[in-house]
N, CA, C and O atoms as a MOPAC input file, in Angstrom:
PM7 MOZYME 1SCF
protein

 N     -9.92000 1     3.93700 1     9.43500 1
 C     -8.47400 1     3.80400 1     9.58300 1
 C     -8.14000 1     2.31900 1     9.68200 1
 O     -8.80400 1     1.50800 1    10.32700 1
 N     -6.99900 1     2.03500 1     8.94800 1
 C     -7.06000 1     0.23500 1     8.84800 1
 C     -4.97700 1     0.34000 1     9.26300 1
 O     -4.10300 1     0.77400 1     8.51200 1
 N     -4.82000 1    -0.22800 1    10.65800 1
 C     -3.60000 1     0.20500 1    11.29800 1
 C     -2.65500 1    -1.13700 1    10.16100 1
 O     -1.50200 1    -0.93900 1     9.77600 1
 N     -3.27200 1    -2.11600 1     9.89000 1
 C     -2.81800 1    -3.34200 1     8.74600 1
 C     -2.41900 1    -2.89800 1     7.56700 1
 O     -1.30100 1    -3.31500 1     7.26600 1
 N     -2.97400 1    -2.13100 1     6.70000 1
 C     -2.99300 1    -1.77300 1     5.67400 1
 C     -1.87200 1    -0.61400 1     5.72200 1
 O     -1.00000 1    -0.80600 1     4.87500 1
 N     -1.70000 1     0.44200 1     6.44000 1
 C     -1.18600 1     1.17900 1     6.88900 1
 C      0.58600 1     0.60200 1     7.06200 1
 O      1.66600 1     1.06700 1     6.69700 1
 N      0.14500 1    -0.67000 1     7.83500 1
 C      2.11100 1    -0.84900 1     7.81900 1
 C      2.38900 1    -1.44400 1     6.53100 1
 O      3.59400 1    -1.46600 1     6.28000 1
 N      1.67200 1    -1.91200 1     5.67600 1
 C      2.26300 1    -2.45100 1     4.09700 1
 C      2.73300 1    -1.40100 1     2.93000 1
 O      3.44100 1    -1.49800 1     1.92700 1
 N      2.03400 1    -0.40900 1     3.52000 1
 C      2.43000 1     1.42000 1     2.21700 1
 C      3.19100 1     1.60900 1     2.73900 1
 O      3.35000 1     1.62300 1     3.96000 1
 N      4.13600 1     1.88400 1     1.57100 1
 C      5.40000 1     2.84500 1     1.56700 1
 C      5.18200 1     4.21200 1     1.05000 1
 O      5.84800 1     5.22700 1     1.25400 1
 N      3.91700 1     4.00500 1     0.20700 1
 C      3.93900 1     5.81200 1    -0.45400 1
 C      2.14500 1     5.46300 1    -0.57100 1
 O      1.50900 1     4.40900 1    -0.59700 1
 N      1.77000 1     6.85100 1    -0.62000 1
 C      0.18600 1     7.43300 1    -0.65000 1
 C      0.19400 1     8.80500 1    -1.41900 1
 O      0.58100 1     9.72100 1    -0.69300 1
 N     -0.05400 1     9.09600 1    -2.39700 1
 C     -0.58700 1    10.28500 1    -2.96700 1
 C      0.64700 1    11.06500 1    -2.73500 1
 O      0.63300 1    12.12600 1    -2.11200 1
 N      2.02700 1    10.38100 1    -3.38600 1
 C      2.82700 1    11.57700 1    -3.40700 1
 C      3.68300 1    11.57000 1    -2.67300 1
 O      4.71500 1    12.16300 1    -2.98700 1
 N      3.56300 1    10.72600 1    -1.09600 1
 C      3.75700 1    10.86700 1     0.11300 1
 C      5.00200 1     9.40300 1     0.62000 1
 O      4.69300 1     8.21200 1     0.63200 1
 N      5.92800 1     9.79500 1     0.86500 1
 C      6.27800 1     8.58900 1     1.33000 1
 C      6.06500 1     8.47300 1     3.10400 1
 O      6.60400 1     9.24800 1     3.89400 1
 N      5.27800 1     7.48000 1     3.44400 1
 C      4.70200 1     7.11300 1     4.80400 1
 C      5.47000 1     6.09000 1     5.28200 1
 O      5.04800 1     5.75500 1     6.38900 1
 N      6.24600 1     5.56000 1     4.99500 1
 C      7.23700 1     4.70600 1     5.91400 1
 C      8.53800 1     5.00900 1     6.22500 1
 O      9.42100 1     4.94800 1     5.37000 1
 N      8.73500 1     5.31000 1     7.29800 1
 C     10.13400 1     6.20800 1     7.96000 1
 C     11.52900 1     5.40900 1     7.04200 1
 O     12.29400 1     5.92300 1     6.22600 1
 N     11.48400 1     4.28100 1     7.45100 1
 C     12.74000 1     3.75100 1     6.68100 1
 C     12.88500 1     3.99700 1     5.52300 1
 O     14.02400 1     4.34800 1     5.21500 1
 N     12.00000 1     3.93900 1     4.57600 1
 C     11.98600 1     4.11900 1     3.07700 1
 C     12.68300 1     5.40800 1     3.26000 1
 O     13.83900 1     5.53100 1     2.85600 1
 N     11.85200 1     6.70000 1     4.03400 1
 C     11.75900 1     7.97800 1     3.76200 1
 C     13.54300 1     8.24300 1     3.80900 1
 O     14.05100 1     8.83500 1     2.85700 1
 N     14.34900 1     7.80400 1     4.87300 1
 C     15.65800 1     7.98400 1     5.28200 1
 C     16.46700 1     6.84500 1     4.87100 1
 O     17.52800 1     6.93800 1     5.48700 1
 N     16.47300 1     5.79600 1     4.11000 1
 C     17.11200 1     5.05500 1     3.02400 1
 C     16.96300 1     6.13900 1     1.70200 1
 O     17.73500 1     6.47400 1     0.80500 1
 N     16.24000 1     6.32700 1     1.88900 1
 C     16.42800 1     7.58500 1     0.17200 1
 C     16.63900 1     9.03000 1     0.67900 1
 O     17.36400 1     9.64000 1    -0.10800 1
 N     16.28300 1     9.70800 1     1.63000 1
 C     16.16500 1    10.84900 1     1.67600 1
 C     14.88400 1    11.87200 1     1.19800 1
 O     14.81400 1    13.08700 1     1.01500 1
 N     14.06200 1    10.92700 1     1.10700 1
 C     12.30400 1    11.42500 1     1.21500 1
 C     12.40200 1    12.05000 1     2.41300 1
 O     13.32800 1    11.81200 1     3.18800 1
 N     11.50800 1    12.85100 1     2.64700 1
 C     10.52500 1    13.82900 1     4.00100 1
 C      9.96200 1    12.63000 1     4.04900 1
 O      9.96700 1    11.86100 1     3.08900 1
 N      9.38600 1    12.35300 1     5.27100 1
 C      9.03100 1    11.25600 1     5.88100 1
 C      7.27000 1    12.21200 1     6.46700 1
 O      7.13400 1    13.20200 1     7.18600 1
 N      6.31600 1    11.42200 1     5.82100 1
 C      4.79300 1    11.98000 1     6.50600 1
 C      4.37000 1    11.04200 1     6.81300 1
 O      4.40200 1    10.03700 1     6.10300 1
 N      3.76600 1    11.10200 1     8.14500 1
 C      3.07500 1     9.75200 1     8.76100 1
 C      1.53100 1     9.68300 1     8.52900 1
 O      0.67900 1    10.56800 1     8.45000 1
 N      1.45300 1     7.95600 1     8.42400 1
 C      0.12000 1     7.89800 1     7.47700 1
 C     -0.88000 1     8.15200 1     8.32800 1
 O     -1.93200 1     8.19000 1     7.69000 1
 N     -1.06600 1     8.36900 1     9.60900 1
 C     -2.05000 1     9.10100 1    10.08700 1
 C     -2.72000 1    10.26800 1     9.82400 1
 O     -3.88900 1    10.59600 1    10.02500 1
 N     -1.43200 1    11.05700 1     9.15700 1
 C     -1.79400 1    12.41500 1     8.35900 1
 C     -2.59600 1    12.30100 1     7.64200 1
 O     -3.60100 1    12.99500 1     7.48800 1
 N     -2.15700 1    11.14900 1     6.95300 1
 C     -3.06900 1    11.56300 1     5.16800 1
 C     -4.09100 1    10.48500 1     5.33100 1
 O     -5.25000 1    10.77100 1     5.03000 1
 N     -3.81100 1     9.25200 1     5.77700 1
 C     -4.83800 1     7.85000 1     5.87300 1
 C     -6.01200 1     8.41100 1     6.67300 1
 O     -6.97000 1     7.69000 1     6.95100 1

């Protein structure tokens, strides 16, 4: 798990992982702990 790398993604496999992104657009918001 790399907590650095983690705050620079906005999306992973589909996934958007950064809350702001997710609710500036209206993405479902999954946290990258889930999937990282």
């Amino acid at each position: 798990e790399d907590h650095a790398l983690a705050l620079g993604i906005n999306t992973h496999a589909g996934n958007v992982i950064c809350k702001g992104v997710s609710e500036a657009f209206g993405y479902e918001f999954v946290p990258p702990e889930q999937i990282l």
